[in-house]
Every structure is written in structure tokens, then in C-alpha cells.
C-alpha positions in Angstrom: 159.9 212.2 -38.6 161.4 208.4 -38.9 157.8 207.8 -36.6 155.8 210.1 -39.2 157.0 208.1 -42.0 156.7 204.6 -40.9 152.4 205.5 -39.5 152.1 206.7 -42.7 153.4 203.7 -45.0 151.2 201.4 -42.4 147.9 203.2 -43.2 148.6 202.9 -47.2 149.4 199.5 -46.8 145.6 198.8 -44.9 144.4 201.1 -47.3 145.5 198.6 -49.9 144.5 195.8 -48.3 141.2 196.8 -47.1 140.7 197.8 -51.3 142.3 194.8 -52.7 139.4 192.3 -50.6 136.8 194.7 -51.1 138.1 194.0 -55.0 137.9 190.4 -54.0 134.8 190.1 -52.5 133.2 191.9 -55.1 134.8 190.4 -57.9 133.4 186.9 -56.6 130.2 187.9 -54.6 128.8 190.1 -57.5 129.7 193.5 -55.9 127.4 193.5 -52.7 127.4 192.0 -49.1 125.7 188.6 -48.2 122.3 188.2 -49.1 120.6 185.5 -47.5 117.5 183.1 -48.7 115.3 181.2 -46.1 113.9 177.4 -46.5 110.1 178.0 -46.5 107.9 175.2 -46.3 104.9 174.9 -47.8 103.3 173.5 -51.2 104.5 173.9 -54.5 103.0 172.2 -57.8 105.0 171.1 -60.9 103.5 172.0 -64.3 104.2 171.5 -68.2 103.3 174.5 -70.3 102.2 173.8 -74.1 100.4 175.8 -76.7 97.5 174.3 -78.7 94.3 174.6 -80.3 90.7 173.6 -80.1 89.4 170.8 -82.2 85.9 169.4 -82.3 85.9 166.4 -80.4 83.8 164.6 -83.4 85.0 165.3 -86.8 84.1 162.8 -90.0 85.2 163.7 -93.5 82.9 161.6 -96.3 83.1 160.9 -99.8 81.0 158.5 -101.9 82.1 155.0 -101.9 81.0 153.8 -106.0 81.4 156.2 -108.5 78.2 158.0 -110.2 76.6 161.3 -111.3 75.2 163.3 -108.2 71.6 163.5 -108.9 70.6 165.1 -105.2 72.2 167.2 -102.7 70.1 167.6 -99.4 71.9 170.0 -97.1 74.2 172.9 -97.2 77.5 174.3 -96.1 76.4 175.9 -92.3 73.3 173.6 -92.1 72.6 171.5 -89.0 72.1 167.5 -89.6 71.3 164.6 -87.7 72.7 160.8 -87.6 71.1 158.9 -90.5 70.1 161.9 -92.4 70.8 161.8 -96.1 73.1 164.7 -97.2 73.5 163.5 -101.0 72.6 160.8 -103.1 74.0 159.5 -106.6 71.4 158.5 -109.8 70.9 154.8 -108.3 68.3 154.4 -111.1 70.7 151.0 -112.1 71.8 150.1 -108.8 68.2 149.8 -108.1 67.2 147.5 -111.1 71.0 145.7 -110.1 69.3 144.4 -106.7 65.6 143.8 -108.5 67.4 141.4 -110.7 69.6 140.0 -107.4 66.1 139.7 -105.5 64.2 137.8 -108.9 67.8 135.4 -108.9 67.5 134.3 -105.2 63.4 133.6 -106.1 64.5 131.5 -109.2 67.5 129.5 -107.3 65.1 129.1 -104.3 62.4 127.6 -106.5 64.8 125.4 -107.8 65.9 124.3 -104.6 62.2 123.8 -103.4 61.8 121.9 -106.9 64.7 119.5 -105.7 63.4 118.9 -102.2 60.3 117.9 -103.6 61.3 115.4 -106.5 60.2 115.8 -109.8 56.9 115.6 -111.3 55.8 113.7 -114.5 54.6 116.9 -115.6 57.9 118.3 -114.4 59.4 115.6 -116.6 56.7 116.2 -119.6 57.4 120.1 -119.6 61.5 119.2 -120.0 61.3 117.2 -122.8 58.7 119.9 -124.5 61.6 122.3 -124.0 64.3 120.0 -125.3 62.1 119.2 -128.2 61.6 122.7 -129.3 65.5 123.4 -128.8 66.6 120.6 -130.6 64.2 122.3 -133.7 64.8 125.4 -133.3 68.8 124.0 -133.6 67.4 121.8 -136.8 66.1 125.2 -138.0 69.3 127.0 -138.1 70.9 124.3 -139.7 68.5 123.8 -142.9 68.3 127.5 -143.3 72.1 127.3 -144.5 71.5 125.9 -147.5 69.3 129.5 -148.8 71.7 131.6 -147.0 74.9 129.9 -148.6 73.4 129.7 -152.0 72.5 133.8 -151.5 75.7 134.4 -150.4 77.2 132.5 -153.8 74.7 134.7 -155.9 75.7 137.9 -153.8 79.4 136.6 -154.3 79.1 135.9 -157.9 77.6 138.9 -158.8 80.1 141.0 -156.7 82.7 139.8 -158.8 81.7 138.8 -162.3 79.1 141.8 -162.9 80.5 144.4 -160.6 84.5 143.8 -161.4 83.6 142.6 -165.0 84.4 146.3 -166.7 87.9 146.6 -165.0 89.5 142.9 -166.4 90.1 141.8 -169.6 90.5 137.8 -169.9 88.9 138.0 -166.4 87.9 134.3 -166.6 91.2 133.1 -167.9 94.2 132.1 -165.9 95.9 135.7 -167.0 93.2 138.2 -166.5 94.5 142.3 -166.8 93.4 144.8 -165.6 92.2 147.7 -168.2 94.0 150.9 -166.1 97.4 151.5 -165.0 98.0 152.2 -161.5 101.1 153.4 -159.2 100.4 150.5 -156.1 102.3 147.6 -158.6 101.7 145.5 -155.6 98.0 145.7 -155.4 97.9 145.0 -158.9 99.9 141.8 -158.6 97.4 140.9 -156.0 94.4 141.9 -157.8 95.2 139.4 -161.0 96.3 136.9 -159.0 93.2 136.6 -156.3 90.4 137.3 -159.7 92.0 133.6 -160.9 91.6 132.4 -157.1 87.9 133.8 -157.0 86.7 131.7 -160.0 88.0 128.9 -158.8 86.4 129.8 -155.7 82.8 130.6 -156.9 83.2 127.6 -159.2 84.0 125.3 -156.4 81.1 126.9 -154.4 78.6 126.3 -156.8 79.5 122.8 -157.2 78.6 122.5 -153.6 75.5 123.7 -153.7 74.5 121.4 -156.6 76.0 118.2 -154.9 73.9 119.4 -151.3 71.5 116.2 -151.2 67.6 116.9 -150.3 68.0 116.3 -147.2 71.8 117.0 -146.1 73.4 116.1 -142.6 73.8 118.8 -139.8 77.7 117.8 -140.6 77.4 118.4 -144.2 75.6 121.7 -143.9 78.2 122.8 -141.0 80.7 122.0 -143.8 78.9 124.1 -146.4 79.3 127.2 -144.3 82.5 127.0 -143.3 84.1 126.5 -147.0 81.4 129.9 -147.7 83.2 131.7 -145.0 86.1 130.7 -147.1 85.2 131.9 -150.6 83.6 134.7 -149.2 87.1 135.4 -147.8 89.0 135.2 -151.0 86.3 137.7 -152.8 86.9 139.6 -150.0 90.8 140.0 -150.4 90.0 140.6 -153.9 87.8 144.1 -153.7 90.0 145.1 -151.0 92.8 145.0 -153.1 91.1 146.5 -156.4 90.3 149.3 -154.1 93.8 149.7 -153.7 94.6 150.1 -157.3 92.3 152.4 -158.1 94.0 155.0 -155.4 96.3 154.5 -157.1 95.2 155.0 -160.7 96.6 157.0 -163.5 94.9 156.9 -166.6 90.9 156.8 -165.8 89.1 159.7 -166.4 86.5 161.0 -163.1 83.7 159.5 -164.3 85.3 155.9 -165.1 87.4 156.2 -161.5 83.4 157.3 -159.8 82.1 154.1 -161.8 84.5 151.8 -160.6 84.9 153.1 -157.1 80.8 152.4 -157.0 81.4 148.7 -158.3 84.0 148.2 -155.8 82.2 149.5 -153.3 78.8 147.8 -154.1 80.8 144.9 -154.1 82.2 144.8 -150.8 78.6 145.7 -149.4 77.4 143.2 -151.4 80.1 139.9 -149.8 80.1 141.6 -146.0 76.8 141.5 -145.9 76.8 137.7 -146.6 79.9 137.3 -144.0 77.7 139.0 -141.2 75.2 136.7 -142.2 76.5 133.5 -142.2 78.7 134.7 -139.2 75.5 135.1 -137.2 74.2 131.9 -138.5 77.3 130.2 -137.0 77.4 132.2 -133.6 73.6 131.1 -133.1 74.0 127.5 -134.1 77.0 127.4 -131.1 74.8 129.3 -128.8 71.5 126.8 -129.4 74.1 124.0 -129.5 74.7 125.1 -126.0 71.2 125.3 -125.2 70.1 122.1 -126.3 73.0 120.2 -124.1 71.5 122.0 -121.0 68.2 121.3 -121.4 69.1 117.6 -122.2 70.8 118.0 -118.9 68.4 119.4 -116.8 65.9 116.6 -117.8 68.5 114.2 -117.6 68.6 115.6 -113.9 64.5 115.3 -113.5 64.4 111.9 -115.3 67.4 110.4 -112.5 65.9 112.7 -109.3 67.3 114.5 -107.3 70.5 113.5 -105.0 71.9 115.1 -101.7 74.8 116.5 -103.6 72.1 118.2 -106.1 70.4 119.6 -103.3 73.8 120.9 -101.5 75.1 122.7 -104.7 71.6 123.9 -105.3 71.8 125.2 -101.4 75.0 127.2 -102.3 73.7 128.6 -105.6 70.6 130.5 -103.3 73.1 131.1 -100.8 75.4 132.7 -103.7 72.2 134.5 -104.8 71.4 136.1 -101.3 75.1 137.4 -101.0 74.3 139.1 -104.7 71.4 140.8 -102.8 73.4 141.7 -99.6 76.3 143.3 -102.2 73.3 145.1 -104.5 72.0 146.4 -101.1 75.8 147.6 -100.2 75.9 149.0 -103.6 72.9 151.1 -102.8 74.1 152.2 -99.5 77.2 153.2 -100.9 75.4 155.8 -103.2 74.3 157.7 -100.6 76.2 159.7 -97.8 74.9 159.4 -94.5 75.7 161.6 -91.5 76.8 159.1 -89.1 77.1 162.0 -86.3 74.9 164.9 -85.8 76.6 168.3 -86.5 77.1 171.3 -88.7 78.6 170.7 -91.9 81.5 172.2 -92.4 82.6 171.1 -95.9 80.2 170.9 -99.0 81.5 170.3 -102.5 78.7 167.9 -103.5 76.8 169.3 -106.1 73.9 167.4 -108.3 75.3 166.3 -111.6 78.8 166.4 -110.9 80.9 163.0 -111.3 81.8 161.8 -107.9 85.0 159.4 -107.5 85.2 156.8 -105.2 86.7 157.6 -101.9 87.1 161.3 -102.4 86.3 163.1 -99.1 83.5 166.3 -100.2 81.7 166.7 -97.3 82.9 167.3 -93.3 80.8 167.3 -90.3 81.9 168.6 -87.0 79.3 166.9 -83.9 77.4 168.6 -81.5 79.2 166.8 -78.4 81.6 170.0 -77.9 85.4 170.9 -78.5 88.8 169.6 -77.0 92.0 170.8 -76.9 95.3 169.4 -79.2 98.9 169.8 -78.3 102.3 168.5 -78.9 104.6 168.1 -75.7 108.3 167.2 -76.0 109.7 164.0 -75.4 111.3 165.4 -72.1 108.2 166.5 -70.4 105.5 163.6 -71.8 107.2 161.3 -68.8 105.6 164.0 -66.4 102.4 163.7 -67.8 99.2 161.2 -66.6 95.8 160.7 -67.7 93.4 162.7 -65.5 96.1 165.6 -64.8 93.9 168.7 -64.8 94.7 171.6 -67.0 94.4 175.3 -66.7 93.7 177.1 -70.1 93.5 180.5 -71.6 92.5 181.1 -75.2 93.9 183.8 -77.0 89.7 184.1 -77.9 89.1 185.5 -74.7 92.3 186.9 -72.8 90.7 187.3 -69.6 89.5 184.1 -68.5 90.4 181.0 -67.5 89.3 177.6 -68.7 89.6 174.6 -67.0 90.0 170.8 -68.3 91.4 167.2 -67.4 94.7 165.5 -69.8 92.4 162.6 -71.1 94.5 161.3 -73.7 98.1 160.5 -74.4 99.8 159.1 -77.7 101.6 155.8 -77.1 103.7 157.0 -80.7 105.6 160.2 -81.5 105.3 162.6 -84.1 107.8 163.6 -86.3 108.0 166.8 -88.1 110.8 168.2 -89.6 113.2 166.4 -87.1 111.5 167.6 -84.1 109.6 164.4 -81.5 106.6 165.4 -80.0 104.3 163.4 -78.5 99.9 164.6 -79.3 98.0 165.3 -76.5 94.1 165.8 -75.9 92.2 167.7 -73.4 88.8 168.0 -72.6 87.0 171.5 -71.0 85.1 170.6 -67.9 81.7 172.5 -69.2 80.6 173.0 -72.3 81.4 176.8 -73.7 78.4 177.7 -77.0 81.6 180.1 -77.7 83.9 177.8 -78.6 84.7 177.4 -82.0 87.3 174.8 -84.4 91.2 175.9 -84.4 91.2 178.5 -81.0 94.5 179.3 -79.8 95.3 177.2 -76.2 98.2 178.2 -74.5 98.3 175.4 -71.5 99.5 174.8 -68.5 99.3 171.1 -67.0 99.2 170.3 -63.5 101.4 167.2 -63.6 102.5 167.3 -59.7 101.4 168.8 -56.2 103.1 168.8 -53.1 102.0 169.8 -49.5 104.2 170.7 -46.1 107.5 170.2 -48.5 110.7 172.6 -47.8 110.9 175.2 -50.7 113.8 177.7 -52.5 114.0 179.7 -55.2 115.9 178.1 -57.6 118.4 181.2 -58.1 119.2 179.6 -54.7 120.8 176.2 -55.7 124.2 175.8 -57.1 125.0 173.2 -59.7 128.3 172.1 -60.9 129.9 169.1 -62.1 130.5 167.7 -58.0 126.4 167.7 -57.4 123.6 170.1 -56.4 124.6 172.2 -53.0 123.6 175.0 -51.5 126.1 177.5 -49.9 125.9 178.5 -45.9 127.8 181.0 -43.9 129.1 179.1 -40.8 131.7 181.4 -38.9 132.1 183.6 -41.7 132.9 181.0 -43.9 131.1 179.8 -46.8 130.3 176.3 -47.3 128.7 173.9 -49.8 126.1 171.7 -48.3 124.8 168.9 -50.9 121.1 169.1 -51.5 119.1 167.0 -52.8 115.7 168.6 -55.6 112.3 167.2 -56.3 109.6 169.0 -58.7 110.0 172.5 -59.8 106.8 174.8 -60.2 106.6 177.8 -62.6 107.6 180.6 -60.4 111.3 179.5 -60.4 110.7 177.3 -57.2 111.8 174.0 -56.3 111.2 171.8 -53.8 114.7 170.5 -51.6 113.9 167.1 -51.0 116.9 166.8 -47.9 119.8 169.0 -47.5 118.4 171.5 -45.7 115.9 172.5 -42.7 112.5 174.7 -42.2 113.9 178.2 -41.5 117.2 177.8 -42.7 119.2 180.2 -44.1 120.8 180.2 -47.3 123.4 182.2 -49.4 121.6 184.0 -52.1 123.9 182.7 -54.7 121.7 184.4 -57.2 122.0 187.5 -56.0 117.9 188.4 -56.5 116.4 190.7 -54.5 114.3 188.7 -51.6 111.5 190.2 -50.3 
């Protein structure tokens, strides 16, 4: 029985055993016996994977450089255009006559230039003085008609105030003149006495000037004549200005006397502006031919003393200056027209004749005829992996079942930043055209960026990685040990290449636990 007993106790306690590594084993092997991986050797190729979409590999976006109406518009949205055709043009009916008038300047600054190589003439000399003569009269001229135009401005003057005014003052040629209504504006009327004492002083004054003017007065004295009638005129002036403002302000004239008055006032000021535009212009024109006369004394000053190297150098820039006003007139016409500088389909057209265009604004798009490309962002942890000339596979969500091929051609040297996120552009070219294609396809990528013959190869569920290294795990007399490996490139499949570490035909713990085949 003793015997029974202790048989019995020793099978529970195998039993227990036997269970608690079959816990173990499970608990740390994932529940199954050891699976094994073998070191194939063979090639494996490293790729980056990116989505992106198709772009036309010439684009231009154009917009009128000068501002104008839009008189023509050439082609439409959809059509078909070639470099150098005209898509629409703004009214250059002034920009034309701009560079006439630049063309005539550089003739007129190149005659004179020819003139100074070749020395004057005496007739040269003759035609000068002719036209300083007649400036110099036409100046005289000016000057002598003064003397009518002052003494019609004192009668304009004299009759603005003392036949016009003469019903609303009493005692108007005293030293206390009134007027004959009552008005709110106290101020005006304060005014209004106090400039009718100044104007008969001034219209006095003026008439005395007239009758001193000798027979044959001095440019000086007549310059002084119309200045002092700029003066009066000034003062009369102040004067029907202000009465105006009394009579808004009235209170005691009936309709008819307020019509009658405004009238006078009114006739008055037409009367003494009138005479101030006049002698204004008299004034302006007398500085203008004053002006005149000093270059034309000038310029046959210039003939009289012939022409010096300096003469001919400035005279050298001045056509040169004109030429340059040709080139920009020429620019300026250029600039009113847009141009296809590629050919292509247009794509954008919001040109439309007699709509304002602004400088600068893009309205029209092109896209060439030379194909499409492909644009992508990769991250800044697989653009290191990337050279120009890697080839590319592609497959547009267009057409699901195929394939398109392509080379990496270009590479930004400068990230891209949006919304926190660095990614670097990328461009890549099909290796045939494709009449399918079309602007903003869907790409999803995959770039060959690494390819490896006769190279040992595991899955990667195969590799361990902890804090120690890289290792893969062996079985060497039941025992499982850690052998340090060392990786190269890693292909899409989950495989990666074991640069040392192991050997072809090797066997492996499958630390992974997938199913081999």
C-alpha cells in the first residue's frame, strides 16, 4: 500500500512538471513548438512608396502686364494654340501713337546731331535769328496788348461795382457807405462796407494808372500795370463775394428786390472773373514766350559759336535717350498683348473684350503639348534613399489595372512645410507618352531606390531587436541563443537583407511565429 502510495505521488508530481514547462514554454514561445526560418540568398530591392498626382510638365499662367480695356480675345477655353500666337490683345490705339511720337523724337534728336557734326550754315544762322526775331515780337505783342486788356478790365471792374452794386449802398462813394437791407451774416456786412471804401480807392488808383501809362510804356511798366490789376481785381472780388453773403442772409427784401440783387451780384462776379482769367492768361503766356525767346537766343547763340565735342556728346545721349523711349514704347506694346510662349490647350480663359484688365493678374493658363509628370512629397526620412534616375513603378487610380513606368528626375534641394509636416517635392517623368493622361491623376508610387543580387535574405518577422543590438535566435543543443546580425536594405515584402551574422542555408528561430511555407 506504502509502494501504492509513493508511485502515485511520483506520477502527479511529473504530471505537474511536465504541465508547468508546457505552461512555460508556451507562455514564452507563443503556445507552439519551434518553428524554424532558413537564410535564402538571392536578390531583394529596397523601395519608397508615395502617393501623387499627374501635372503637366509645361504649365504658364498669364496676365496682362499695363493696364487697358480688352478690345480682342482670339481663343477660347479648350482651344489648341501655338508659341507666338496672340490669345488677346488690349485697345493699343495710344500706345501705338506713344511710339509714333518716340520714333518722330529719335528723327528730330538725330537731325540735330547730324546738324552738329556738320557745323552750322549761314542759312542755318539766318533761319535762327528769323525765329528769335519773331519770338521776341510775338513777346512785344503780349506786352502792348496789356494796356486794352487792363483798361477793359477797369471798365469791366468799374461797372461791376458802381452800376451793378450801386442800388444796394447808400453813401456808397463816401468813407461810410450802408447798405439799404438788413441781414442775419453781421459779419459779411462788416465786410461788405468796409471792402466798397477799399474798391474806390482801388478803381480810383487804377484809373490813375491807366492815365499816367506813357505812349509808349516799358515792358517793366506794363508788367507793373498787370500785376497792381490782378490786385484791384482782387479787392472787387472780395467785395461781390461777400455781398453774396449778405444777401443769404437777408431779411427785409421782398423776392423780386432779393432776384434783382442776386442778378447784379452775380453779373458782377462774371463781369471781374472774366477779366482775372484774362489777364491771368496774359501773364502765363508772357512767362511761357519769355521762356521761348531765351531758348531760341540760345540755340543761335549755339549756331553763332559752333559746335563743340561736348555739344555733340550730350546731343549723342539725347538720341540715345530717344531710342530707349522707342525700345520702352515697343515694350509698352508688347505688354498689351498676351502671347502663348508654349503651345498647348488653354485651360483658363477669363479674358473677355471690354473688360478692364489689371496689371499682373493671371486670366489665362496654358498646359503644353510635351506630356505629363508625376508630383509627390516624400518624408524627410526616406528623401536620403532617393537618387536622380531611380526608376519608378506607377499605378493610377485612372486605370487600376496597369502599370506605368517612369525615372525620379528631379529632387527639391528645400523642404516643404505644411501644417508642421517636412516633405521634400518630387517629380517623375513616364517613359512613353500616354494621349490618356490628363492634369491631377491619382499616382500611388513605388520608387526603386536600391537593388541587390546573390545577398543572404530573412523575413523580417525573423530579426529580433532590443536595446543590446539586432540578433537573430538559434537552437544549438536545445538551447536558444542570440547571434548578432548585422541588416542592410529592406524591400516591400517584409524582407531584409542580413549583411553578416549568418550563413546561406542557415536555420533560424522563427521568432515571429509566421507560418513559413
Amino acid at each position: 500500500m506504502a509502494i501504492f502510495l509513493k508511485t502515485y505521488l511520483l506520477k502527479i508530481l511529473i504530471t505537474l512538471f511536465i504541465a508547468g514547462g508546457g505552461y512555460w514554454f508556451f507562455a514564452h514561445r507563443g503556445g507552439s513548438t519551434y518553428q524554424f526560418v532558413t537564410v535564402q540568398q538571392g536578390s531583394i530591392t529596397e523601395t519608397v512608396s508615395v502617393t501623387g498626382n499627374t501635372t503637366p510638365m509645361q504649365s504658364v499662367s498669364l496676365g496682362f502686364q499695363n493696364a487697358g480695356t480688352i478690345a480682342h480675345v482670339y481663343r477660347r477655353l479648350g482651344d489648341k494654340v501655338s508659341a507666338g500666337e496672340i490669345i488677346a490683345r488690349l485697345n493699343i490705339a495710344n500706345l501705338s501713337a506713344a511710339l509714333q511720337q518716340a520714333e518722330a523724337n529719335v528723327d528730330t534728336q538725330q537731325a540735330k546731331l547730324d546738324g552738329l557734326k556738320a557745323g552750322s550754315r549761314p542759312a542755318d544762322i539766318a533761319t535762327s535769328e528769323a525765329v528769335l526775331q519773331k519770338a521776341q515780337q510775338d513777346l512785344a505783342n503780349l506786352y502792348i496788348s496789356i494796356r486794352d486788356s487792363s483798361a477793359s478790365g477797369y471798365a469791366k471792374a468799374n461797372d461791376a461795382v458802381r452800376t451793378q452794386l450801386n442800388i444796394l449802398f447808400s453813401n456808397s462813394e463816401t468813407s461810410q457807405p450802408q447798405l439799404l437791407y438788413m441781414t442775419t451774416n453781421s459779419q459779411a456786412a462788416i465786410n461788405a462796407t468796409g471792402l466798397r471804401v477799399s474798391t474806390s480807392i482801388e478803381l480810383n488808383a487804377w484809373q490813375q494808372e491807366l492815365m499816367n501809362l506813357s505812349s509808349s510804356p516799358s515792358f517793366e511798366a506794363l508788367a507793373m500795370l498787370l500785376k497792381n490789376d490782378l490786385s484791384h481785381l482782387a479787392i472787387i472780388q472780395n467785395l461781390l463775394n461777400a455781398i453774396s453773403l449778405t444777401l443769404d442772409g437777408n431779411i427785409n427784401l421782398s423776392v423780386s428786390q432779393l432776384a434783382t440783387n442776386k442778378a447784379n451780384v452775380t453779373t458782377g462776379l462774371t463781369e471781374v472773373n472774366a477779366s482775372i482769367s484774362n489777364l491771368n492768361t496774359i501773364f502765363q503766356n508772357i512767362a511761357s514766350q519769355q521762356a521761348t525767346v531765351a531758348q531760341t537766343e540760345a540755340q543761335l547763340a549755339l549756331k553763332q559759336a559752333g559746335s563743340t565735342p561736348e555739344d555733340i556728346a550730350g546731343q549723342l545721349a539725347q538720341v540715345a535717350q530717344a531710342q530707349a523711349g522707342v525700345a520702352n514704347a515697343k515694350a509698352n506694346l508688347q505688354n498689351a498683348e498676351i502671347v502663348a510662349p508654349i503651345s498647348g490647350i488653354i485651360t483658363q480663359q477669363d479674358a473677355k473684350a471690354g473688360q478692364l484688365a489689371s496689371p499682373g493678374t493671371p486670366i489665362i493658363s496654358i498646359i503644353g503639348n510635351s506630356g505629363f509628370e508625376v508630383e509627390a512629397g516624400t518624408s524627410e526620412t526616406d528623401v536620403g534613399k532617393l537618387t536622380i534616375g531611380d526608376k519608378v513603378t506607377m499605378t493610377l487610380d485612372a486605370f487600376p489595372n496597369e502599370t506605368f513606368m517612369g525615372l525620379l528626375f528631379y529632387i527639391a534641394p528645400s523642404q516643404t512645410n505644411i501644417q508642421g509636416v517636412i516633405t521634400y517635392q518630387i517629380k517623375i517623368s513616364f517613359d512613353k507618352p500616354d494621349p490618356r493622361l490628363k492634369s491631377g491623376l491619382t499616382a500611388n508610387i513605388n520608387i526603386e531606390t536600391n537593388h541587390k543580387e546573390n545577398v543572404l535574405i530573412l523575413p523580417q518577422y525573423a530579426i529580433l531587436q532590443n536595446n543590446q543590438g539586432t540578433f537573430v535566435e538559434t537552437l544549438e543543443n536545445n538551447k536558444v541563443i542570440e547571434n548578432p546580425v548585422t541588416l542592410g536594405i529592406q524591400d516591400q515584402k517584409g524582407n531584409v537583407e542580413v549583411v553578416s551574422g549568418v550563413t546561406s542555408g542557415e536555420q533560424v528561430l522563427n521568432i515571429g511565429l509566421k507560418t513559413t511555407q
